[in-house]
C-alpha positions as CSV (number, residue, x, y, z in Angstrom):
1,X,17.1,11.5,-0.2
2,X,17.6,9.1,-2.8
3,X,14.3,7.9,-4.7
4,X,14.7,4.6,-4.5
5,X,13.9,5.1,-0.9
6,X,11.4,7.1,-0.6
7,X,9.4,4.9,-2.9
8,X,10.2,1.7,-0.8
9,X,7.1,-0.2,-0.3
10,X,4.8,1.5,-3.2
11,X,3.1,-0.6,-5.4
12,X,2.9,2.0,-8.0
13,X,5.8,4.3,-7.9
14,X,5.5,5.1,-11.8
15,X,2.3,7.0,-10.2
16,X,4.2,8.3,-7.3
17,X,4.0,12.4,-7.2
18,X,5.6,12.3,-3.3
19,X,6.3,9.9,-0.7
20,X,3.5,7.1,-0.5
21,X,2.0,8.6,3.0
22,X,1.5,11.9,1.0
23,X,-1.2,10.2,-1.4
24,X,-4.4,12.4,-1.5
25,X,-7.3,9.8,-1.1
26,X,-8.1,10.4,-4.8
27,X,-4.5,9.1,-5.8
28,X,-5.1,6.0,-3.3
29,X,-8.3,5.0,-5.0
30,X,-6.7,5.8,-8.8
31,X,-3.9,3.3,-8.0
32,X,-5.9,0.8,-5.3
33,X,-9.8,1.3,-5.8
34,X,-11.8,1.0,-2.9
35,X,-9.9,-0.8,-0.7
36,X,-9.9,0.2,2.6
37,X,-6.8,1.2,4.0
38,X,-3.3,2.6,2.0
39,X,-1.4,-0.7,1.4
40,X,1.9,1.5,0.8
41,X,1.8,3.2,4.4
42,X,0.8,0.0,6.3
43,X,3.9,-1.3,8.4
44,X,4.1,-4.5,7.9
């Protein structure tokens, strides 16, 4: 797959190790802090 798509909708894909539903909560936090929810998975 090409990466440009698998890294559609992240706000940090510099920080991206995967695809943005693979973020372990501790990656979330680093890039997000405690806001609730993953802003990258979220359909909008």
């Amino acid at each position: 797959m090409d990466e440009s798509k698998s890294t559609k909708g992240c706000e940090h894909p510099e920080r991206l190790k995967g695809k943005p539903g693979e973020c372990s909560p501790e990656q979330i936090e680093e890039c997000h802090g405690d806001a609730p929810g993953h802003c990258c998975t979220e359909k909008k």
